[in-house]
TORKOL-4160 file (C-alpha; in steps of 0.2 Angstrom, whole numbers, padded with zeros to 4 digits, m for minus):
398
<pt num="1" X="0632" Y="0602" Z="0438"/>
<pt num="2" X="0628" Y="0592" Z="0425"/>
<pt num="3" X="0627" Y="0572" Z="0421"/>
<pt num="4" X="0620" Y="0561" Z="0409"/>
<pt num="5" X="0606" Y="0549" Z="0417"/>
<pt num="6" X="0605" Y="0529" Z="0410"/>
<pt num="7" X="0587" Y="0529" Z="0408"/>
<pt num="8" X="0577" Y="0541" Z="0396"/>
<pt num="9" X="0559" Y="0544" Z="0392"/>
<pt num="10" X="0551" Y="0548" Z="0376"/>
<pt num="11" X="0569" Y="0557" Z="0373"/>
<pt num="12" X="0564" Y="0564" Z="0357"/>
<pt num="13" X="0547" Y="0571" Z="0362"/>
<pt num="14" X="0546" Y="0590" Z="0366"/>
<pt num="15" X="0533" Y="0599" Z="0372"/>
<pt num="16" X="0531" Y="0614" Z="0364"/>
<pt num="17" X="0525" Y="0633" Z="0370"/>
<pt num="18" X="0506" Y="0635" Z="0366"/>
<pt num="19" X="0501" Y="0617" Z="0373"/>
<pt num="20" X="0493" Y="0615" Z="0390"/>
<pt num="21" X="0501" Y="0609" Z="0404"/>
<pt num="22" X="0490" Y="0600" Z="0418"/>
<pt num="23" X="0493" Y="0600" Z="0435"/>
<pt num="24" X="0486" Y="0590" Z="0447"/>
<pt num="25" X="0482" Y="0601" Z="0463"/>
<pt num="26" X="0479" Y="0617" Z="0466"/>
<pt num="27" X="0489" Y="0625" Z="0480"/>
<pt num="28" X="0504" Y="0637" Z="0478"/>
<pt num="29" X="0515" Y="0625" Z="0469"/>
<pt num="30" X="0504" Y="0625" Z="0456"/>
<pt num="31" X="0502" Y="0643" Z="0457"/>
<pt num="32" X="0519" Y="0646" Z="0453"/>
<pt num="33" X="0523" Y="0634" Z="0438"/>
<pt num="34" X="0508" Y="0642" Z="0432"/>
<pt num="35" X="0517" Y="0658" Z="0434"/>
<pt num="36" X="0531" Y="0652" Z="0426"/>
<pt num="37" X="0527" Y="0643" Z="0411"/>
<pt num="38" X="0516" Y="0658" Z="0405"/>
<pt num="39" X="0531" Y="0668" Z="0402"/>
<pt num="40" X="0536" Y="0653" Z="0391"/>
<pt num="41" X="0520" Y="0652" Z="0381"/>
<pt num="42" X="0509" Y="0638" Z="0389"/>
<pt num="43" X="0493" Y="0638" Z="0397"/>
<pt num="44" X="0488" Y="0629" Z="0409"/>
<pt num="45" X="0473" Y="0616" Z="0418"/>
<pt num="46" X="0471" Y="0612" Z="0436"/>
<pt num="47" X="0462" Y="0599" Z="0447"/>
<pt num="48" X="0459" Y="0603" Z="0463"/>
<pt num="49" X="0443" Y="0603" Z="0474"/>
<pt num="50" X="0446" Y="0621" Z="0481"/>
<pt num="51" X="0436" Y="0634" Z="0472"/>
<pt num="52" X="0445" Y="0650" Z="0466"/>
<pt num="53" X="0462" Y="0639" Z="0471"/>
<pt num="54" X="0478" Y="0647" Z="0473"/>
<pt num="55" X="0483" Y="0639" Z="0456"/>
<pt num="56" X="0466" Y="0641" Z="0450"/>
<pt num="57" X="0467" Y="0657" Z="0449"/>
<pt num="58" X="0479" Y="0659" Z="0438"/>
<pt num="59" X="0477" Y="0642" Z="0426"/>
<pt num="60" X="0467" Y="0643" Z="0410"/>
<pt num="61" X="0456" Y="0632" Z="0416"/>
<pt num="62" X="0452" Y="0623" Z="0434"/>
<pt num="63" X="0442" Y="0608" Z="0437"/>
<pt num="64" X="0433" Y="0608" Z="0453"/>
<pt num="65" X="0434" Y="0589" Z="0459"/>
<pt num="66" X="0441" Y="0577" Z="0474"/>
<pt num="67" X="0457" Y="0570" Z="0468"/>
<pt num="68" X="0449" Y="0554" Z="0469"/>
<pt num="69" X="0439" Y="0557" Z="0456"/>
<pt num="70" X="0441" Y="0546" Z="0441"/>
<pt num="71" X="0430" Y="0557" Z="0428"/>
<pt num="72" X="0438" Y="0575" Z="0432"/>
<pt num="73" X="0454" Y="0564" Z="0431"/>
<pt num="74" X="0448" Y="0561" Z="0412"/>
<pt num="75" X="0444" Y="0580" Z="0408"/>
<pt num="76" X="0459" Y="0586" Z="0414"/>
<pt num="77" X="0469" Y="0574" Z="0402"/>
<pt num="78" X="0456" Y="0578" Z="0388"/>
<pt num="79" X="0464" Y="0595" Z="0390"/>
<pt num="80" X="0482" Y="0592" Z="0391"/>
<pt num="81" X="0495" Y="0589" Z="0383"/>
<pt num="82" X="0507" Y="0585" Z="0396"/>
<pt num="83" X="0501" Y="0583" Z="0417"/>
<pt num="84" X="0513" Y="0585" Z="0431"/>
<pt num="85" X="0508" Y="0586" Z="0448"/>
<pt num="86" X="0512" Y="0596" Z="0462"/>
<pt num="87" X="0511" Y="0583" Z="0478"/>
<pt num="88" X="0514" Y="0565" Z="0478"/>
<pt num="89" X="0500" Y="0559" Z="0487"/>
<pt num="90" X="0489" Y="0557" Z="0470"/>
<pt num="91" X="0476" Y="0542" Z="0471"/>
<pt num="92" X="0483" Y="0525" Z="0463"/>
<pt num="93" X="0466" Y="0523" Z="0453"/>
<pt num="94" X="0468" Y="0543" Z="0446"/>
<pt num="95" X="0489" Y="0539" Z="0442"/>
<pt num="96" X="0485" Y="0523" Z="0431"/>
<pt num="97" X="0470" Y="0532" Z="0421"/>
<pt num="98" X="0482" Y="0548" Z="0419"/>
<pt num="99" X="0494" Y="0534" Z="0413"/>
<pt num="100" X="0485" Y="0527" Z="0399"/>
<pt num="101" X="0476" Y="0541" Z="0393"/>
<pt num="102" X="0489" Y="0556" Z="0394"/>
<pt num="103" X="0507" Y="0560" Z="0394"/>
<pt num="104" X="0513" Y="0559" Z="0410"/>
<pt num="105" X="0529" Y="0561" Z="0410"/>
<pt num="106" X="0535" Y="0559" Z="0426"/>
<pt num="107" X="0530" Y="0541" Z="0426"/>
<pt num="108" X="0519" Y="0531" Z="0440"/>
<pt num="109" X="0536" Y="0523" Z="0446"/>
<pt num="110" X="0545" Y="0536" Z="0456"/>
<pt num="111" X="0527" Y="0543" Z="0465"/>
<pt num="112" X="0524" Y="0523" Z="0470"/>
<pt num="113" X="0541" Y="0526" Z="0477"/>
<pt num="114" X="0543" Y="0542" Z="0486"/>
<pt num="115" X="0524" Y="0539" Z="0492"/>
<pt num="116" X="0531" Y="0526" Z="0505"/>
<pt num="117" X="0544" Y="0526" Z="0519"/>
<pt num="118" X="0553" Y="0509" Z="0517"/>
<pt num="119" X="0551" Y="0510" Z="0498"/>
<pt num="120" X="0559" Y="0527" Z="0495"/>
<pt num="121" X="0573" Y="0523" Z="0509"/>
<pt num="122" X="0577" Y="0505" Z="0499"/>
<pt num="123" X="0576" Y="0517" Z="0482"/>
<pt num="124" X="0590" Y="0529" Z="0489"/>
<pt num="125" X="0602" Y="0518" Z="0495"/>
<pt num="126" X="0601" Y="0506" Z="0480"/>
<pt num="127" X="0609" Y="0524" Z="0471"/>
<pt num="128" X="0622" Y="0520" Z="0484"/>
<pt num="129" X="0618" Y="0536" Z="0495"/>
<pt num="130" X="0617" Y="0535" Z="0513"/>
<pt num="131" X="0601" Y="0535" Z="0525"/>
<pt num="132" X="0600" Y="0531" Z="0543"/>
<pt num="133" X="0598" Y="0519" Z="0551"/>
<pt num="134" X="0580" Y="0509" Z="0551"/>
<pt num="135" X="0568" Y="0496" Z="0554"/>
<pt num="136" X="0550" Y="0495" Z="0550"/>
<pt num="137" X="0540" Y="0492" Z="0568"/>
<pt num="138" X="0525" Y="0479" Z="0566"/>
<pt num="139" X="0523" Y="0479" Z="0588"/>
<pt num="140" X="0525" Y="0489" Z="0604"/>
<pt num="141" X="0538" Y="0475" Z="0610"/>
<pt num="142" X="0549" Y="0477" Z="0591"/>
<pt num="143" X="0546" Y="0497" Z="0596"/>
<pt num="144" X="0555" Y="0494" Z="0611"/>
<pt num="145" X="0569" Y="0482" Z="0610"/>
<pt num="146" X="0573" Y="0494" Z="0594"/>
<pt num="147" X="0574" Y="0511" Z="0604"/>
<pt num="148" X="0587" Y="0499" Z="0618"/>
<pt num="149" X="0598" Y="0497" Z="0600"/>
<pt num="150" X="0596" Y="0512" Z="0591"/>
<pt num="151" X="0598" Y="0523" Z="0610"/>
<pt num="152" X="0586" Y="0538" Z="0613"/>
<pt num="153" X="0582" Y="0549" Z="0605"/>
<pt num="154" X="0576" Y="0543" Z="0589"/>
<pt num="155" X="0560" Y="0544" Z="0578"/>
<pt num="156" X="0544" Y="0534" Z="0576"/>
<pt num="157" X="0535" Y="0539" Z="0559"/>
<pt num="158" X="0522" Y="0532" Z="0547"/>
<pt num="159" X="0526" Y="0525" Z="0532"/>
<pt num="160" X="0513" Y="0537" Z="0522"/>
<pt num="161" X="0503" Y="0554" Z="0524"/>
<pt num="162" X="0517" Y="0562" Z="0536"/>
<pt num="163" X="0524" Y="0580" Z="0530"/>
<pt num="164" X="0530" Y="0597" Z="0540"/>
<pt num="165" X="0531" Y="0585" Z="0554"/>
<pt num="166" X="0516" Y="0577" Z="0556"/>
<pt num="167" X="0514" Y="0557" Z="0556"/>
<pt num="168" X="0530" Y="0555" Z="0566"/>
<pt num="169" X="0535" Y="0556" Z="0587"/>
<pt num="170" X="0553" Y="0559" Z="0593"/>
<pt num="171" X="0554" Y="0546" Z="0607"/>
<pt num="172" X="0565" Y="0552" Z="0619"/>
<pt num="173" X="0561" Y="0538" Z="0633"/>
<pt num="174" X="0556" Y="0519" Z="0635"/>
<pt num="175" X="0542" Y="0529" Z="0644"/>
<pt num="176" X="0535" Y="0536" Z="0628"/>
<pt num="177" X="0535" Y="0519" Z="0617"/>
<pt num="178" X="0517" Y="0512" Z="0622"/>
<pt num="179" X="0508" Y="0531" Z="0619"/>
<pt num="180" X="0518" Y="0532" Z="0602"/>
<pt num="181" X="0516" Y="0517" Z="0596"/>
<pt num="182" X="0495" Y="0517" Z="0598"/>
<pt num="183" X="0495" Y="0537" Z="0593"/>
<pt num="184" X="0503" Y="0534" Z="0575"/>
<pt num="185" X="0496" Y="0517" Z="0573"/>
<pt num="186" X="0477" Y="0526" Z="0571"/>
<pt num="187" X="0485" Y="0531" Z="0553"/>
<pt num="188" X="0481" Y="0514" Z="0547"/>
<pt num="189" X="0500" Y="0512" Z="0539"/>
<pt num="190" X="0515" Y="0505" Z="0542"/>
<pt num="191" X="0527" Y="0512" Z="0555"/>
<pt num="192" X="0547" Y="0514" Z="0553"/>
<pt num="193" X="0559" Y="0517" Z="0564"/>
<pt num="194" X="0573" Y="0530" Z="0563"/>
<pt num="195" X="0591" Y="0532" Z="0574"/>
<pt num="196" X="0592" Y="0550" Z="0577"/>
<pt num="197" X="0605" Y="0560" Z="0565"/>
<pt num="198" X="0613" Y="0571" Z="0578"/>
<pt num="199" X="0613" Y="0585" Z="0563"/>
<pt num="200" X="0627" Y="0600" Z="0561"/>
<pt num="201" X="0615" Y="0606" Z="0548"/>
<pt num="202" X="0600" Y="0603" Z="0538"/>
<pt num="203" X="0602" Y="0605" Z="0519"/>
<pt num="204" X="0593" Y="0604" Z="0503"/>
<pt num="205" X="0597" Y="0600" Z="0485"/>
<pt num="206" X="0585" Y="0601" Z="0470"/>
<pt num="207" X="0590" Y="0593" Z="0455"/>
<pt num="208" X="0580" Y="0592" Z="0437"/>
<pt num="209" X="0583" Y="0580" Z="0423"/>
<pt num="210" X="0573" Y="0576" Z="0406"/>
<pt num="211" X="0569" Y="0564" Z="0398"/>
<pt num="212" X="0584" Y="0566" Z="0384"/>
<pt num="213" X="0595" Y="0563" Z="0402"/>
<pt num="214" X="0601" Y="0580" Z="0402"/>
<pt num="215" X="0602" Y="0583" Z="0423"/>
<pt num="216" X="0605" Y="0599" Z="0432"/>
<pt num="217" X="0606" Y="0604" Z="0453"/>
<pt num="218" X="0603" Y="0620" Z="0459"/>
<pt num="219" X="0615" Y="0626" Z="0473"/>
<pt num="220" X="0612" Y="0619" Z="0489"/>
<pt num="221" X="0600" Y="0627" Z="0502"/>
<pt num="222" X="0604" Y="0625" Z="0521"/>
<pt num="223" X="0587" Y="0625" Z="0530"/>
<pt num="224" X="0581" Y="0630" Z="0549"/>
<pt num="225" X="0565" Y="0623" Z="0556"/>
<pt num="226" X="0552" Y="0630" Z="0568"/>
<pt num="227" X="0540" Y="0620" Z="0576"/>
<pt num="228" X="0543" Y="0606" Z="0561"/>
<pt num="229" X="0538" Y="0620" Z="0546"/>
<pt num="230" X="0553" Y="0627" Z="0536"/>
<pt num="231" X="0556" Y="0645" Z="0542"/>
<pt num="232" X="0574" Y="0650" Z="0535"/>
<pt num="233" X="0581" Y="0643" Z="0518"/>
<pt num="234" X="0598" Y="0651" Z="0517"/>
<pt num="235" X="0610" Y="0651" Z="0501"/>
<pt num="236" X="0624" Y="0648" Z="0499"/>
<pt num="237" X="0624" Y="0638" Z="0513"/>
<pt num="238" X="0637" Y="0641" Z="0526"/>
<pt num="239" X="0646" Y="0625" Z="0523"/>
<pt num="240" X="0663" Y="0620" Z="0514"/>
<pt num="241" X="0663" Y="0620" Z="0497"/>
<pt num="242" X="0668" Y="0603" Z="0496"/>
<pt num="243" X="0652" Y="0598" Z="0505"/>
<pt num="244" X="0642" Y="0609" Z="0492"/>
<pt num="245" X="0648" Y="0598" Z="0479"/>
<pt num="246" X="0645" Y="0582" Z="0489"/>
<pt num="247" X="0627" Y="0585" Z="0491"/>
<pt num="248" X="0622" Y="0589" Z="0473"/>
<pt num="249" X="0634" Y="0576" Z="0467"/>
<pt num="250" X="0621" Y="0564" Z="0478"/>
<pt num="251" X="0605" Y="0574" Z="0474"/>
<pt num="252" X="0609" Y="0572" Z="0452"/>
<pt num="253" X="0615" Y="0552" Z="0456"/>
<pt num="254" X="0597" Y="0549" Z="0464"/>
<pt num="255" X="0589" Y="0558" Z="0450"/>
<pt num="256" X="0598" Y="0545" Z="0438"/>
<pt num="257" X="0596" Y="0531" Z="0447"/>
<pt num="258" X="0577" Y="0532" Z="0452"/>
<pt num="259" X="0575" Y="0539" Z="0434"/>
<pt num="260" X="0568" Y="0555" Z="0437"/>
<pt num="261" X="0558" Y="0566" Z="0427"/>
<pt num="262" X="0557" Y="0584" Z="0432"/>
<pt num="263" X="0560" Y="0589" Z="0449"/>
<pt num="264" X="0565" Y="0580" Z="0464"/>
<pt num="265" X="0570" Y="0587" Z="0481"/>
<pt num="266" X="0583" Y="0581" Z="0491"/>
<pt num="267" X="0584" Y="0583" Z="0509"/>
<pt num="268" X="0598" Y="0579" Z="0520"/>
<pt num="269" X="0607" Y="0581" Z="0535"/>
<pt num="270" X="0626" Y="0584" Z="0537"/>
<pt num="271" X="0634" Y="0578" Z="0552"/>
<pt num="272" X="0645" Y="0588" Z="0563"/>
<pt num="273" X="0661" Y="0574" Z="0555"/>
<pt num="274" X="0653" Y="0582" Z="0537"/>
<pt num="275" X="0643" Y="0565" Z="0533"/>
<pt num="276" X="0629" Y="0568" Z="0525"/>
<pt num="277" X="0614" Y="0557" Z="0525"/>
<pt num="278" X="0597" Y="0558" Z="0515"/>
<pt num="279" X="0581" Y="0561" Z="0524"/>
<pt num="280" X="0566" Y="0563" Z="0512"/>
<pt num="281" X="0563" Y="0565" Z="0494"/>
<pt num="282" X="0551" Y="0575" Z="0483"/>
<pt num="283" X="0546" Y="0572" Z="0466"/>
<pt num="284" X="0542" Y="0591" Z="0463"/>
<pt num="285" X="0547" Y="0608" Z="0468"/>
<pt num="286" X="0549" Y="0613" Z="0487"/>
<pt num="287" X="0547" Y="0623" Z="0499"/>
<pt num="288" X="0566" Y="0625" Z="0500"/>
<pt num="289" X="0568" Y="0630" Z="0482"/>
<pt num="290" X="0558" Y="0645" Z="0482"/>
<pt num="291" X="0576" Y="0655" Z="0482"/>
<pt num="292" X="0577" Y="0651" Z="0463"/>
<pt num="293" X="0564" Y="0662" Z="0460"/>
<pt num="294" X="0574" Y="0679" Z="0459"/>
<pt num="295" X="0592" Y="0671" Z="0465"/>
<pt num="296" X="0595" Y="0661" Z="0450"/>
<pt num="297" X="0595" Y="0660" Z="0432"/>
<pt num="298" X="0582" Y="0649" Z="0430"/>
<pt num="299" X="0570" Y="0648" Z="0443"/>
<pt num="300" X="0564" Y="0629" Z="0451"/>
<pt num="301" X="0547" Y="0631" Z="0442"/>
<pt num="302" X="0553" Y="0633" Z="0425"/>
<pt num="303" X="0566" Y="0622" Z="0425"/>
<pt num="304" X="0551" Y="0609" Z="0430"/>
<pt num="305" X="0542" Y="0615" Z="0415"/>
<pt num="306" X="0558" Y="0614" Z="0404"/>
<pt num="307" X="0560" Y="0595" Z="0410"/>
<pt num="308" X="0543" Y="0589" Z="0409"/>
<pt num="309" X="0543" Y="0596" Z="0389"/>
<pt num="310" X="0560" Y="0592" Z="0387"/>
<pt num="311" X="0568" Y="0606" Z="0383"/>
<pt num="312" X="0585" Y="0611" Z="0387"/>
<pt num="313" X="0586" Y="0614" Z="0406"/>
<pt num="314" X="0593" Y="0632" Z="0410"/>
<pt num="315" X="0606" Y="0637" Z="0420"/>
<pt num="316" X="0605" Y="0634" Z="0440"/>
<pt num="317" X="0619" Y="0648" Z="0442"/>
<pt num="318" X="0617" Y="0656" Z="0459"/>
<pt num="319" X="0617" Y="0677" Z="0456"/>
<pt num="320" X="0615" Y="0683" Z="0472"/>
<pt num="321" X="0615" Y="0677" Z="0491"/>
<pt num="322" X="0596" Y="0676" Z="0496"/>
<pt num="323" X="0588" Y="0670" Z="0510"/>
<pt num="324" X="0570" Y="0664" Z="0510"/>
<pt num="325" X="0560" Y="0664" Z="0524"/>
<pt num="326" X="0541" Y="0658" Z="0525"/>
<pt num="327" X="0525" Y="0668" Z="0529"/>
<pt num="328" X="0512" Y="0659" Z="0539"/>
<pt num="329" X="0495" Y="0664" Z="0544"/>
<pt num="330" X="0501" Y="0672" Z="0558"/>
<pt num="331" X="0511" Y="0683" Z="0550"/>
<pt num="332" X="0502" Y="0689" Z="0536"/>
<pt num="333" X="0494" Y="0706" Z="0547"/>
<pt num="334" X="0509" Y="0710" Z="0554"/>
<pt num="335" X="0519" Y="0708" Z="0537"/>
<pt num="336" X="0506" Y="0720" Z="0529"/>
<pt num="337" X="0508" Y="0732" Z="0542"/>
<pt num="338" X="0526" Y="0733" Z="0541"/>
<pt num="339" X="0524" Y="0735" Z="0521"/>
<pt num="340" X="0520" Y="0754" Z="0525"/>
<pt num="341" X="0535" Y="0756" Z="0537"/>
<pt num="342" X="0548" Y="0756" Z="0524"/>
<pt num="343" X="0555" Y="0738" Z="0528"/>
<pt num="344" X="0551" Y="0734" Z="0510"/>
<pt num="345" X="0562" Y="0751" Z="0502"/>
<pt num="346" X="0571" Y="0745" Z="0488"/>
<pt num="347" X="0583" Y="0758" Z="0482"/>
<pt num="348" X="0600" Y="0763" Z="0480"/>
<pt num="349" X="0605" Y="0764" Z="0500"/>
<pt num="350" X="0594" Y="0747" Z="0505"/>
<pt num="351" X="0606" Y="0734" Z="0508"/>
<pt num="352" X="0593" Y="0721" Z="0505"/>
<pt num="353" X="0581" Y="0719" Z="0491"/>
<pt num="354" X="0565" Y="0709" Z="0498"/>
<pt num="355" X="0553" Y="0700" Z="0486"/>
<pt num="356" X="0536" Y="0695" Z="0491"/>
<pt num="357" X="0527" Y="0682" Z="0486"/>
<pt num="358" X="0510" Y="0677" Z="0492"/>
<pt num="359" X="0499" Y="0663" Z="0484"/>
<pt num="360" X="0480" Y="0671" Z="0486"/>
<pt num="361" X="0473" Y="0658" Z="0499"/>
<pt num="362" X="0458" Y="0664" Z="0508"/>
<pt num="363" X="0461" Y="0661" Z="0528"/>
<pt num="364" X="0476" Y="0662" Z="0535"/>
<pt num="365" X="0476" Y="0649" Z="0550"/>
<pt num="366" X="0490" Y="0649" Z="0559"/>
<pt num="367" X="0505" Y="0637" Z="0555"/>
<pt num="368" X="0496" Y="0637" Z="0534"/>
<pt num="369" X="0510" Y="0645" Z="0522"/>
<pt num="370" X="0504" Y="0659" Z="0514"/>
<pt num="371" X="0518" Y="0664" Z="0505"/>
<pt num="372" X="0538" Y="0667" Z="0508"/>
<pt num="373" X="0549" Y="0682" Z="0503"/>
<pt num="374" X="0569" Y="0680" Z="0496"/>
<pt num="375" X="0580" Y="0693" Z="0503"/>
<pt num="376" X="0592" Y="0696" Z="0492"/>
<pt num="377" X="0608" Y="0706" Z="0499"/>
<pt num="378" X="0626" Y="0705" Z="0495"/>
<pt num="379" X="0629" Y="0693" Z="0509"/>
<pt num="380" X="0617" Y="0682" Z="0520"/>
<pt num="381" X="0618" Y="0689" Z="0538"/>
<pt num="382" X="0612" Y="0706" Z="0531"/>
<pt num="383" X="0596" Y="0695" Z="0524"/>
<pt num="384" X="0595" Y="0687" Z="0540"/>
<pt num="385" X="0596" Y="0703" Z="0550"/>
<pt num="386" X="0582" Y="0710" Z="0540"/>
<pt num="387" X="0573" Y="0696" Z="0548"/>
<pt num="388" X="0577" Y="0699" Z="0564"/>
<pt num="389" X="0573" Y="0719" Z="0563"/>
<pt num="390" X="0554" Y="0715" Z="0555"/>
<pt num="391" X="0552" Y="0706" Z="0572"/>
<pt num="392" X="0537" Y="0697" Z="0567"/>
<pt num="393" X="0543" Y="0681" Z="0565"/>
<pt num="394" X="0549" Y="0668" Z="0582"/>
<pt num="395" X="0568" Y="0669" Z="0586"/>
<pt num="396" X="0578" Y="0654" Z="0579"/>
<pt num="397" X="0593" Y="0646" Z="0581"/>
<pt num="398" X="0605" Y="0653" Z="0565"/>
């Protein structure tokens, strides 16, 4: 799906293959553009205060520094010709040197935006797309006389820092207002308010547009959550086609309207009526878009790459139902072990073709990703079965 965007960039500057691309961070998104863009000819720079990163390890070059820091900051745009970054959270002082010293493409704007509840929420329904209900809480009383109008349960978060579901409370009482209210206001940020989406389904879009306005969305991804952290992405999502088209319909008009260069991740939730209302934004690749990688034409790292140097994004074209399913710490033995068992066959006879990908981080602490594997089969319950028959991983709601 394809649609052409009102606000451009530097539409007729490309990046071309042999430059280097600097990433800010070093973790496994990193790790995987880096992948990605050496089959297209670039090499790569990373900042990240990790030694022997998970992107480090692959990159050209890494700069072992605190993200704060303004100097390493300068090195890496000495040595770039282009920066991306692969979280939002990126100091204001490092985004405005980054801004006038190197080619950022991606702009300062949409991290400003997608860095702050109330200002990301105000961003996506100015594109005329649907969120839930809120209202920023300054006091335990506004807390209160909110959860009486928006009814229990609903959700408590802070305005910054919160991700796989930390920084927010689901308030399912009167009784848990006070403890909420004083747990989340030790984050020094502003708190909002959400009413609670009772959800048929969670979904994902991500879409990429260039700075020439060319836009493309990947198919959509229904996700399952365990304990807050993605477990299952499965695609095609088992939702009407109409719905399909909705969702990245909504996912490309948020990428024109907030302006966006490269990536951006939409999540969502689909009501049981088929409303679908937008939950969260990312300016960069996701967790939920790690299917691309072997399902589709183009995968979601190198159609980031392809944005940020502007070059004709590739096809999104869905060519096998996959599901991905994440590996944390505490499935890493057990994975292994299984690896000798003959879960992982890939011939003639398997009915699912697994592809596993870890990122090369030193300790696996339980709940820390350490990788994910797309199961690609003819149809996504076999994929999902495979899950169920490796046994490693806690049972969920499908």
């Amino acid at each position: 799906m394809t649609e052409a965007g009102a606000k451009t960039l530097n539409s007729d500057k490309v990046i071309k293959p042999g430059a280097t691309i600097g990433i800010l961070g070093g973790g496994q998104l990193g790790r995987m553009l880096t992948l990605a863009g050496r089959n297209m000819g670039y090499r790569f720079a990373t900042l990240d205060p990790t030694e022997d990163s998970p992107c480090g390890q692959v990159a050209d070059t890494q700069i072992v520094a605190n993200y704060d820091d303004v100097e390493a900051a300068r090195k890496l745009a000495d040595r770039s010709d282009v920066i991306t970054y692969e979280f939002e959270n990126v100091n204001a002082k490092v985004t405005e040197l980054l801004m006038k010293e190197a080619y950022v493409p991606q702009g300062s704007q949409l991290l400003y935006t997608t860095q702050h509840r109330f200002r990301e929420k105000k961003a996506i329904e100015a594109s005329g797309v649907p969120v839930a209900p809120y209202e920023e809480i300054k006091s335990v009383d506004q807390l209160r006389e909110a959860v009486l109008r928006f009814g229990a349960p609903c959700v408590l978060k802070t305005a910054t820092g919160g991700y796989d579901g930390k920084g927010q409370w689901v308030i399912r009482s009167l009784d848990e207002v006070q403890e909420a209210f004083e747990t989340l206001s030790r984050a020094h940020t502003e708190l909002v308010l959400e009413q609670f989406i009772h959800f048929d389904k969670e979904l994902s879009v991500i879409a990429a547009r260039s700075p020439r306005g060319e836009v493309k969305a990947f198919p959509v991804a229904e996700n399952i959550h365990v304990d807050n952290i993605l477990h299952l992405s499965i695609i095609p999502a088992r939702i009407p086609q109409a719905v399909q088209k909705e969702a990245e319909k909504l996912a490309i008009r948020i990428a024109s309207s907030l302006g966006v260069i490269g990536l951006i991740a939409v999540e969502m939730f689909l009501t049981k009526d088929g409303q679908l209302f937008v939950n969260e934004l990312a300016p960069r690749p996701h967790n939920s878009g790690h299917y691309t990688m072997e399902a589709c034409r183009s995968s979601q790292f190198e159609q980031h790459i392809r944005a940020i140097c502007n070059l004709p994004l590739g096809s999104t074209e869905l060519m096998s139902p996959v599901v991905m399913v994440n590996v944390l710490g505490e499935h890493v033995e057990p994975l292994i072990e299984l690896m000798d068992q003959g879960l992982f066959a890939e011939d003639g006879e398997s009915p699912v073709s697994p592809k596993l990908h870890l990122y090369g981080k030193h300790e696996a602490k339980e709940k820390r990703k350490m990788g994910h594997i797309n199961l690609l089969a003819s149809h996504v319950d076999t994929a999902l079965d495979w899950v169920d028959r490796a046994g490693i991983w806690k049972a969920s709601k499908r």
